[in-house]
C-alpha positions as CSV (number, residue, x, y, z in Angstrom):
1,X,-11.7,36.3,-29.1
2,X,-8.7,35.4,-30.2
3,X,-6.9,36.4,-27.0
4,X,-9.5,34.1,-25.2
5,X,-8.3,31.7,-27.0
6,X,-5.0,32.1,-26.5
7,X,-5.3,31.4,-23.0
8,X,-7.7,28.4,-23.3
9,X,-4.7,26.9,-25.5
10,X,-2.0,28.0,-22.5
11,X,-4.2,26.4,-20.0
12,X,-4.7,23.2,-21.5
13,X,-1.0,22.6,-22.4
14,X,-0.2,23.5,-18.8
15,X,-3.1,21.0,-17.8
16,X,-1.2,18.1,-19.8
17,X,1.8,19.6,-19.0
18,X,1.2,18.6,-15.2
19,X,-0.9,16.0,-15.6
20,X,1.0,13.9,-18.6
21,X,1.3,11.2,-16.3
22,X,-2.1,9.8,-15.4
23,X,-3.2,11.2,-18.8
24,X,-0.9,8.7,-20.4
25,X,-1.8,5.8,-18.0
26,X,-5.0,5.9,-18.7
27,X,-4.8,5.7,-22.5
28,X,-2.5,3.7,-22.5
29,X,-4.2,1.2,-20.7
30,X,-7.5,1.5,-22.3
31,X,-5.4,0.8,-25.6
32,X,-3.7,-2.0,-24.0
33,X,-7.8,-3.4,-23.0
34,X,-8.6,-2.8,-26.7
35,X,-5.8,-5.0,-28.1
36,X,-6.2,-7.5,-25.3
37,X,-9.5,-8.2,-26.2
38,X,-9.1,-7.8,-29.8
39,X,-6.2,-10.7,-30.3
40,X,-7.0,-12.9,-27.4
41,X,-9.2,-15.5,-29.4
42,X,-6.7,-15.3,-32.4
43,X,-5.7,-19.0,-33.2
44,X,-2.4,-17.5,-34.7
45,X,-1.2,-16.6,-31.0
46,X,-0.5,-19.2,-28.1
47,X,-1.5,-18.0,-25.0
48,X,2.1,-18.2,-23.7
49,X,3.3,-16.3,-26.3
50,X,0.1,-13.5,-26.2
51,X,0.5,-13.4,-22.4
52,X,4.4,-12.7,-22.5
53,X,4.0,-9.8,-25.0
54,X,0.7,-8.5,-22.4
55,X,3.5,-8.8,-19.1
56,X,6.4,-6.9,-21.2
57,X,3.7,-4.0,-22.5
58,X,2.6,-3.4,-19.1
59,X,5.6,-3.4,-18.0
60,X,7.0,-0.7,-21.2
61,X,3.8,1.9,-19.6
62,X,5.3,1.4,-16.4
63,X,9.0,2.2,-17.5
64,X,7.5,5.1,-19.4
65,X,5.5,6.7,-16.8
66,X,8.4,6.3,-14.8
67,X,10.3,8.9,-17.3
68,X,7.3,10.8,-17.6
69,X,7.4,11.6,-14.1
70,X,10.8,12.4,-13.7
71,X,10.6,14.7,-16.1
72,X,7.0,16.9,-14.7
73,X,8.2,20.2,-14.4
74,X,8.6,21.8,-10.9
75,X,6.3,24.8,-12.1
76,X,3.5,22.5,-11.8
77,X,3.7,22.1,-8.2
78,X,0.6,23.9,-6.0
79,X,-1.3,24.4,-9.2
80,X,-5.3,23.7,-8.6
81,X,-6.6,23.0,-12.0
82,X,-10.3,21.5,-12.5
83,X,-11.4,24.5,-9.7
84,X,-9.3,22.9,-7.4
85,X,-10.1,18.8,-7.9
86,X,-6.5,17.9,-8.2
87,X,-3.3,19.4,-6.9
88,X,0.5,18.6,-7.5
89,X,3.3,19.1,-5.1
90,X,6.8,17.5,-3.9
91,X,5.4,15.2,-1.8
92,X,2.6,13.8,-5.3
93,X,5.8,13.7,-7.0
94,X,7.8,11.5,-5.0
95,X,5.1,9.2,-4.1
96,X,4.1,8.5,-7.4
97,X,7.4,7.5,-8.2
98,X,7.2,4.8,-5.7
99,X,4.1,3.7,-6.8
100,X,5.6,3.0,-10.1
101,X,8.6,1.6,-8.9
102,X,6.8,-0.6,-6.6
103,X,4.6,-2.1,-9.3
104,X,7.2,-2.3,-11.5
105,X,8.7,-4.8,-9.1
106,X,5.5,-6.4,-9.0
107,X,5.2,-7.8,-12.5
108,X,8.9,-9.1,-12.0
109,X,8.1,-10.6,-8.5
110,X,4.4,-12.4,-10.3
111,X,6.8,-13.3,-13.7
112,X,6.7,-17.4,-12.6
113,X,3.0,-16.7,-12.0
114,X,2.2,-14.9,-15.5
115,X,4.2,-18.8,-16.9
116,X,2.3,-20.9,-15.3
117,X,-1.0,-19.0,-15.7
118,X,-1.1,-17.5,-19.2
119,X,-4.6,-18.1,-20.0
120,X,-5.0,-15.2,-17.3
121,X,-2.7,-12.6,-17.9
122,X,-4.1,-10.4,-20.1
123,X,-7.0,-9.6,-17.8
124,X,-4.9,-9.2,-14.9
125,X,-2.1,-7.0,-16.4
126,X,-5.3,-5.1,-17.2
127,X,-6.8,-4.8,-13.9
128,X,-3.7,-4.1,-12.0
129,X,-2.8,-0.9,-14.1
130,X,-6.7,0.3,-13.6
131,X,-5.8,-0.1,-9.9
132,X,-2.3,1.9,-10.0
133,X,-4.2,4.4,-12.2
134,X,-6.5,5.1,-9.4
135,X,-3.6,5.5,-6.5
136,X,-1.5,7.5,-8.7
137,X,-4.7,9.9,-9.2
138,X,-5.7,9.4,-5.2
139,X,-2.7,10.6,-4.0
140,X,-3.0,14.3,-5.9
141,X,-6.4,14.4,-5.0
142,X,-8.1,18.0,-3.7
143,X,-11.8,17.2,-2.6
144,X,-14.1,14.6,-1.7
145,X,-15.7,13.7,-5.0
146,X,-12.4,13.0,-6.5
147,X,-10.8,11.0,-3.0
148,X,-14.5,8.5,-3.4
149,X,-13.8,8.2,-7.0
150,X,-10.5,6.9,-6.5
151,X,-11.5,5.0,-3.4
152,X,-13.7,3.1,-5.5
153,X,-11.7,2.1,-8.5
154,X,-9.1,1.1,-6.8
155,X,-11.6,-1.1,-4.5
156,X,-13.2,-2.3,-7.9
157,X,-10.4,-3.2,-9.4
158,X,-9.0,-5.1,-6.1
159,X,-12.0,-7.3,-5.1
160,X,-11.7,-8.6,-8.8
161,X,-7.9,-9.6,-8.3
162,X,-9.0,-11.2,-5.1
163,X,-11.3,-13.6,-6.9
164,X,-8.9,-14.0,-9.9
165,X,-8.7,-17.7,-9.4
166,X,-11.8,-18.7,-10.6
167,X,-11.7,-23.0,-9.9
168,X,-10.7,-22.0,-6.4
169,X,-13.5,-21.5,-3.5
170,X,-10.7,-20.1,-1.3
171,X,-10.7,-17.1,-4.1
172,X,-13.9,-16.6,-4.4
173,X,-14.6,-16.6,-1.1
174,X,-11.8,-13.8,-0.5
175,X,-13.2,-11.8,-3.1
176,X,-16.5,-11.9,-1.8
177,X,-15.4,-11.3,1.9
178,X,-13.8,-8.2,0.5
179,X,-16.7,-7.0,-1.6
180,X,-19.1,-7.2,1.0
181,X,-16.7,-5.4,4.0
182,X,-15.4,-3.1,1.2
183,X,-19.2,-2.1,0.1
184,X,-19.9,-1.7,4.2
185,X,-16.9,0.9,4.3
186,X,-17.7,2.6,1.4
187,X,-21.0,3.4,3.0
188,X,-19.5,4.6,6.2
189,X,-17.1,6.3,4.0
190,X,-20.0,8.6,2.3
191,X,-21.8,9.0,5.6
192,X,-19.0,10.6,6.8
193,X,-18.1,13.2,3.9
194,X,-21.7,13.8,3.7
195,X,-22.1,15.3,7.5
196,X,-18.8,16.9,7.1
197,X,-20.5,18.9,3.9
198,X,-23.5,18.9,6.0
199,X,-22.2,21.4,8.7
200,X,-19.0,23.0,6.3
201,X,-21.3,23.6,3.1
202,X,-18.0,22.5,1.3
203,X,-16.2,18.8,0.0
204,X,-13.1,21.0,-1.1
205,X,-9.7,20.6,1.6
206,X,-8.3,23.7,0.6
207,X,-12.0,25.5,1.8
208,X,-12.3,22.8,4.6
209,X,-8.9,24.1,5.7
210,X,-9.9,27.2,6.1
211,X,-13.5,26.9,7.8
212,X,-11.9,24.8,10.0
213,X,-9.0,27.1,11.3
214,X,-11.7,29.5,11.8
215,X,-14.0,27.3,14.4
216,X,-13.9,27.9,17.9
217,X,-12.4,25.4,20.4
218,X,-14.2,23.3,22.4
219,X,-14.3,25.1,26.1
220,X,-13.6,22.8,29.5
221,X,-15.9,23.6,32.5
222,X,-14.2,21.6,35.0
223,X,-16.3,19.0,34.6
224,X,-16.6,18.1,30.8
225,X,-16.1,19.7,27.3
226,X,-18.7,22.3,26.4
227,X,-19.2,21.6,22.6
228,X,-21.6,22.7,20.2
229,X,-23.6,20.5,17.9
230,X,-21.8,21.2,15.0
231,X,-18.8,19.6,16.5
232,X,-20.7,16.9,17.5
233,X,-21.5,16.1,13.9
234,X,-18.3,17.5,12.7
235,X,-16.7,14.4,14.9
236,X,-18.9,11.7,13.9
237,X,-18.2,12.7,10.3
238,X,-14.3,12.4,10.7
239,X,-14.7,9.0,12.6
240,X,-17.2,7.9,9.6
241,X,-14.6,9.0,7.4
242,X,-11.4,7.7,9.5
243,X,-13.0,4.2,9.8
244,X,-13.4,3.6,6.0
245,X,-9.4,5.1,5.5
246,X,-8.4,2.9,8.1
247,X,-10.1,-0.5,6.8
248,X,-8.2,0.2,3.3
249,X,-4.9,0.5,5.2
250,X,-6.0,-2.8,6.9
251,X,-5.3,-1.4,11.2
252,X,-7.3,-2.9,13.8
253,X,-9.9,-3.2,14.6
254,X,-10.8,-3.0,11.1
255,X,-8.6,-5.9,9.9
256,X,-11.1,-8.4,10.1
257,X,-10.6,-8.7,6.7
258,X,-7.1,-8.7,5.5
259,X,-5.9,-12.4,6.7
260,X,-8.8,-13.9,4.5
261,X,-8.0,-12.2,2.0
262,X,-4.4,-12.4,1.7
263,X,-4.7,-16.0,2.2
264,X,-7.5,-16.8,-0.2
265,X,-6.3,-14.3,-3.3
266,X,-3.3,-15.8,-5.5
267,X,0.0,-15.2,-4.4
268,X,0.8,-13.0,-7.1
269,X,-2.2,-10.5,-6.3
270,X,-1.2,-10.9,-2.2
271,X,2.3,-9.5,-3.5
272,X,0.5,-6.7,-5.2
273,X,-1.9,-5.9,-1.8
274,X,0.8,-5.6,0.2
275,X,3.4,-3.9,-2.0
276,X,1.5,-1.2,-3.6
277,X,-1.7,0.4,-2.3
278,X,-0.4,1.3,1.2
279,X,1.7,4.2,0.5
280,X,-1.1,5.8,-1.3
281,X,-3.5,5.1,1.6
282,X,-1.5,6.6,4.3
283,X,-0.5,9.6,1.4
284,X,-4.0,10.6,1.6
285,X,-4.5,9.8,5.5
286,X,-1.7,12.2,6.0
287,X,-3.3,14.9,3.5
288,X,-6.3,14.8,5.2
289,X,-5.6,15.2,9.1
290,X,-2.5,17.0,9.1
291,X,-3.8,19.6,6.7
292,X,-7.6,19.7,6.6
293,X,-8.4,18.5,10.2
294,X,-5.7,19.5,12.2
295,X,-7.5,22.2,14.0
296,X,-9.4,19.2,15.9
297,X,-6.4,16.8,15.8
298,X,-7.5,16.4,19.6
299,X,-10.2,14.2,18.2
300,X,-8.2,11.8,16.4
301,X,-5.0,11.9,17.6
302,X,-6.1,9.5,20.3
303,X,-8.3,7.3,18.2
304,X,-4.7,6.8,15.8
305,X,-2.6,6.0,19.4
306,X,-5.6,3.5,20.1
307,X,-5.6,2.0,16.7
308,X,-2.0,1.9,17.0
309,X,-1.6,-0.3,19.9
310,X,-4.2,-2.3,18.7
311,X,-2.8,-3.2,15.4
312,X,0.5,-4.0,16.8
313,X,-0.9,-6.1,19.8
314,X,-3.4,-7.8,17.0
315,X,-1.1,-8.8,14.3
316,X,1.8,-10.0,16.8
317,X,0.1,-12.6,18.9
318,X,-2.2,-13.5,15.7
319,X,1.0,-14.3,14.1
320,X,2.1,-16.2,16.4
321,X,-0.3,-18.7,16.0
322,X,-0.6,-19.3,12.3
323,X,1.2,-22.1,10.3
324,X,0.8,-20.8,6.5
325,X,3.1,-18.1,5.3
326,X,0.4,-15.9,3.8
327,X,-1.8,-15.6,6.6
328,X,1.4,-15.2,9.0
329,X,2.1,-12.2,6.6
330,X,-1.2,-10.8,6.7
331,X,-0.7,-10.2,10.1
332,X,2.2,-9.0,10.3
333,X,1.0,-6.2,7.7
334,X,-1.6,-5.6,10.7
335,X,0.9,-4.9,13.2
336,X,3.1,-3.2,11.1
337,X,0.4,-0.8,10.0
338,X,0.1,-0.5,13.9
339,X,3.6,1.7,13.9
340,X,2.7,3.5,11.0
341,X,-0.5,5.0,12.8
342,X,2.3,6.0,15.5
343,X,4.5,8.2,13.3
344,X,0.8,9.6,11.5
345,X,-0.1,11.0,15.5
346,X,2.8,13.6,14.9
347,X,2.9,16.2,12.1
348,X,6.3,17.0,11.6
349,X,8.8,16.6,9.2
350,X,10.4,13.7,10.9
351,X,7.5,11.8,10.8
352,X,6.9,12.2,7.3
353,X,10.5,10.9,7.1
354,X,10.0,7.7,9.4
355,X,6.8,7.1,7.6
356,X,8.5,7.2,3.9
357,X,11.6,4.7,5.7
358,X,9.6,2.7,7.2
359,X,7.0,2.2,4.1
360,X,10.3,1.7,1.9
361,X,12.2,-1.2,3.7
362,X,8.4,-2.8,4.6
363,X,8.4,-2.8,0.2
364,X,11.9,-4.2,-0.3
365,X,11.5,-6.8,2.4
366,X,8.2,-8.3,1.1
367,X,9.7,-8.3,-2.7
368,X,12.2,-10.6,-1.6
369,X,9.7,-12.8,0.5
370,X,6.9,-12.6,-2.1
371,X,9.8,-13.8,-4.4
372,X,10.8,-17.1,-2.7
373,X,6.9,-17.9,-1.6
374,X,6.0,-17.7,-4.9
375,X,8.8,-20.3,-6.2
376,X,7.4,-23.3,-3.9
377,X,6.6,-26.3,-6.1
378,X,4.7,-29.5,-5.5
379,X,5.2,-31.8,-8.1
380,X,6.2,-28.8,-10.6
381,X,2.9,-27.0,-10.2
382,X,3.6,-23.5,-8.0
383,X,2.1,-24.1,-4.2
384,X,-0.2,-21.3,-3.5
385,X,-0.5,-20.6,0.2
386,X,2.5,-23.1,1.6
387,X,3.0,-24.3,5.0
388,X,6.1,-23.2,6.8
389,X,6.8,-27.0,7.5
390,X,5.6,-27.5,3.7
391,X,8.4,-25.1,2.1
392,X,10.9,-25.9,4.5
393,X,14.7,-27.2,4.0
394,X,15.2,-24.8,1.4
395,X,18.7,-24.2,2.7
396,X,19.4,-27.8,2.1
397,X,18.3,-27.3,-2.0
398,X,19.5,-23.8,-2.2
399,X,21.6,-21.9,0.8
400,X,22.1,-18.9,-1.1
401,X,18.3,-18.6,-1.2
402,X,17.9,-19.4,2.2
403,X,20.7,-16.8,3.7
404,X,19.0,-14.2,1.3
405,X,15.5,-14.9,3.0
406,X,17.1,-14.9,6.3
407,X,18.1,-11.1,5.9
408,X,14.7,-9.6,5.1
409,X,12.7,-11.7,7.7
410,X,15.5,-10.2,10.5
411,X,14.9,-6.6,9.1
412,X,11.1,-7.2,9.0
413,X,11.3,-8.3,13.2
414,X,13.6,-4.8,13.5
415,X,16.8,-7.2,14.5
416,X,19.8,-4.3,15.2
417,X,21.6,-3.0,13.0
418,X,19.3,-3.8,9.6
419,X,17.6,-1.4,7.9
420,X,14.0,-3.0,9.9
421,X,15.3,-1.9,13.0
422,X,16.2,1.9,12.0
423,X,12.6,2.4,10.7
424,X,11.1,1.1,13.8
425,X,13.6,3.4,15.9
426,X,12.9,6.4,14.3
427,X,9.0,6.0,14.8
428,X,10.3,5.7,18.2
429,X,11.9,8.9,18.5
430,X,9.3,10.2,16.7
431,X,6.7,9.2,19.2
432,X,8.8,10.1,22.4
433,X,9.1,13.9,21.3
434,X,5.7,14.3,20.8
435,X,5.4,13.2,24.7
436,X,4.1,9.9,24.3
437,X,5.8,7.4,26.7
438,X,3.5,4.3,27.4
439,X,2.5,3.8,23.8
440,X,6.4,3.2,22.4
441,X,7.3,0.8,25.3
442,X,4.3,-1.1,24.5
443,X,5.1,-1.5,20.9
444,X,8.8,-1.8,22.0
445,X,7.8,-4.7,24.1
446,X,5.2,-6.5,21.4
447,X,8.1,-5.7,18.4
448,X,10.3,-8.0,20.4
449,X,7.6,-11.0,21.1
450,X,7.2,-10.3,17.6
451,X,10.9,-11.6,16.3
452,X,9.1,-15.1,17.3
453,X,7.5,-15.6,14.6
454,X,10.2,-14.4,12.2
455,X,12.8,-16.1,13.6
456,X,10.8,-19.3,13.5
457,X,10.3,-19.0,10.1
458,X,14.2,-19.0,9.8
459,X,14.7,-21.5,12.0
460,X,12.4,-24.2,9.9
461,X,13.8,-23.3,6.5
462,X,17.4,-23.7,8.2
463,X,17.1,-26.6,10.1
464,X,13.8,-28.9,9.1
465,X,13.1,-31.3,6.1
466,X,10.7,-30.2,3.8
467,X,8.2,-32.5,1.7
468,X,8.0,-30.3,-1.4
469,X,10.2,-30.0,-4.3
470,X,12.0,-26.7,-4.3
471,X,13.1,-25.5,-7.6
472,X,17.2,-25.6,-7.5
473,X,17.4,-22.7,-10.3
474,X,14.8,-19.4,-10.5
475,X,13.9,-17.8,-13.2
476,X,16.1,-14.7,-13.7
477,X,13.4,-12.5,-12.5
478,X,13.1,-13.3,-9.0
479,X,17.0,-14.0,-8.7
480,X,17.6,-10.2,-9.6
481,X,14.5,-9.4,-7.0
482,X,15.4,-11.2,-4.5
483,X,20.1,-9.9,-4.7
484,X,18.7,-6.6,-5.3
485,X,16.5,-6.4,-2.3
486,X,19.1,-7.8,-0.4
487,X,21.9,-5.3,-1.4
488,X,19.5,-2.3,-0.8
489,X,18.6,-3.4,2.6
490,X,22.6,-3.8,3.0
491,X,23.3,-0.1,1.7
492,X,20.4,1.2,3.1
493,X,21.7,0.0,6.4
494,X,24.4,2.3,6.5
495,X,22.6,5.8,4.7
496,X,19.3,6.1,6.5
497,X,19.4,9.3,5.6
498,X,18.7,9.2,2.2
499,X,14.7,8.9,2.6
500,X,15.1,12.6,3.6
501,X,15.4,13.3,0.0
502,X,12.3,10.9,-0.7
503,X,10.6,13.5,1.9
């Protein structure tokens, strides 16, 4: 007996050993809820000063997870606790460290938001670490249970952010947009995993793995495939499955979505849509069909190169035609995602090293972007979802700030030799060894009608008069965001191949 419990006390300090991280997120933050909603009617505290303290806490758990996760132990990597739920290894590590780091540079980039809206921060600070809670968990996730758990928080959690602004129909039109589609893809995401359990007898990817290897392939008469019935379900249950994964990420032609959205939420929770949640979406894409389902990757290796081209062909002539920044981002997002599902078609290691590039410089570009969108002013009240002709002349106020924005919206259009450019080029390479030709020289040739857009962008903040009032001075936040993603795009620029560490 008492060696029996000698090993239950082993295991469970190994469990919070390995697990410290999302065991103190998740306390945390349901302390942080408690005290939020304990103090908020207090007459003692203004809401300035009670929404202040809420930002700086959030952002103390953030600084501290960091630390905790620099400090897991390496023992802990492979290890299947909760019979094989969750599972730790190099590549959880890292990307949970950009997670962190990436919502850390969120609460700096919303800081002039959190001033002129204290009344809400408390709920939002709240609802964004329930959200990073859930990707830090998805990302070290071992079955289907545990991916649909996560799926769903995080969704949760998001469609409330979308509607944050609650005297705005814009809002609350985005957040029921996003409800509805993200209910509709939840559904097609439990079809899926159910005829997949259906014809395995299994929801865990280590066993799916296996089963999997073991299937015969699919013989060619000739004339057509000879398949069984249990591909045939096996199929549809991936491209169930694959549909619901690919409207998260927001790629055509499930983006129908992501330009209401990003133009109807606040700025400050578009900033968070875009920075955060991707890397954790194509984490798990990655997990899931170049491990589990790579023994049929001749099923969706073509619907990713199809997806691909229509992402990138979707969000560049969609961005041409838009005139507010938001919505011209959204697309953009599209059609970047577009050369992410490129580099996913090939499972090697230089993939997984474009991928991690590419998702880095996307991050530091839109920080800085986010950063000056979120300082336009009309008569000293922020200007949610600006014009470019409406925040123009910038360079006449402030040319620092407008040289600054110049850099990232180059990188973003993959203008030689900036940090944009490298990420897009090794996708490239990427592609061409894997055989693909046509597929790179259309995205090649849409990446350069692409620089349109960008370069417009430039060109009106350089050389057109602007009718709002641009604040001269920023707050200290969003001076250090925007010199420090411009010095990392700078260094980055010239050591590419530090994201092989990252991988």
């Amino acid at each position: 007996m008492l060696l029996q419990n000698l090993e239950f006390a082993l295991l469970e300090s190994r469990f919070l050993s390995a697990f410290s991280l999302e065991v103190f997120l998740i306390v945390s933050t349901m302390l942080l809820l408690v005290w939020s909603l304990i103090n908020q009617n207090r007459g003692g505290l203004g809401h300035l000063t009670f929404s202040n303290s809420t930002k700086w806490t959030a952002v103390l758990i953030l600084l501290l997870s960091l630390y905790i996760s620099s400090q897991s132990s390496l023992m802990a990597y492979h290890w299947l606790p909760l019979n094989g739920t969750l599972q730790l290894d190099p590549l959880t590590y890292n990307i949970r460290i950009i997670i962190l780091v990436s919502s850390l540079f969120f609460f700096f980039v919303s800081s002039i938001w959190f001033k002129e809206n204290p009344s809400g921060s408390n709920e939002l600070c709240c609802l964004v670490l329930l959200s990073i809670i859930s990707l830090v968990i998805l990302v070290s996730v071992n079955d289907f249970i545990s991916l649909f758990l996560c799926i769903e928080l995080q969704g949760l959690s998001f469609y409330v952010l979308a509607c944050f602004r609650k005297n705005s129909d814009y809002s609350i039109e985005a957040g029921v947009k996003y409800f509805i589609t993200g209910a509709i893809a939840s559904c097609l995401m439990l079809f899926g995993i159910s005829l997949i359990y259906g014809i395995s007898g299994s929801i865990n990817f280590l066993e799916l793995k296996q089963i999997f290897a073991c299937l015969p392939q699919p013989s060619f008469d000739g004339n057509s495939f000879q398949v069984t019935p249990m591909f045939v379900g096996l199929n549809l249950g991936l491209a169930f499955l694959m549909s619901a994964l690919l409207f998260k990420l927001g790629a055509a032609p499930l983006h129908f979505w992501v330009a209401d959205v990003y133009e109807g939420s606040p700025s400050n929770v578009t900033a968070f849509f875009v920075l955060v949640p991707k890397i954790a979406i194509i984490v798990i894409i990655i997990r899931l069909l170049f491990d589990v389902f790579e023994p049929i990757a001749y099923f969706w290796q073509p619907i990713l190169l199809q997806c691909a081209i229509l992402s990138v062909l979707i969000g560049t002539f969609g961005a041409i035609y838009q005139r507010r920044i938001k919505r011209l981002l959204a697309y953009s997002t599209v059609g970047h995602n577009g050369f992410l599902l490129l580099a996913l078609t090939s499972s090697n290691q230089q993939s997984l090293e474009a991928i991690l590039t590419y998702v880095v410089v996307y991050t530091l570009t839109n920080i800085c972007i986010f950063s000056y969108v979120l300082n336009v002013k009309e008569r000293g009240s922020l200007k949610e979802n600006p014009t470019f002709y409406e925040s123009c002349g910038v360079v006449k106020t402030n040319p620092l700030i407008g040289l600054a924005i110049a850099l990232p919206l180059f990188s973003l259009a993959g203008i030689p030799p900036l940090l944009g450019f490298i990420a897009k080029y090794q996708i490239f390479l990427v592609a061409i060894q894997q055989g693909y030709i046509i597929v790179p020289t259309i995205l090649v040739v849409t990446s350069v009608i692409g620089c349109y857009y960008y370069i417009r962008l430039t060109k009106v903040n350089f050389f057109e008069q602007g009718h709002l009032i641009w604040n001269n001075s920023l707050n200290r936040e969003s001076s250090f965001l925007i010199s420090l993603s411009v010095i990392l795009i700078f260094i980055l620029t010239f050591l590419p191949r530090f994201f092989i560490v990252l991988a």
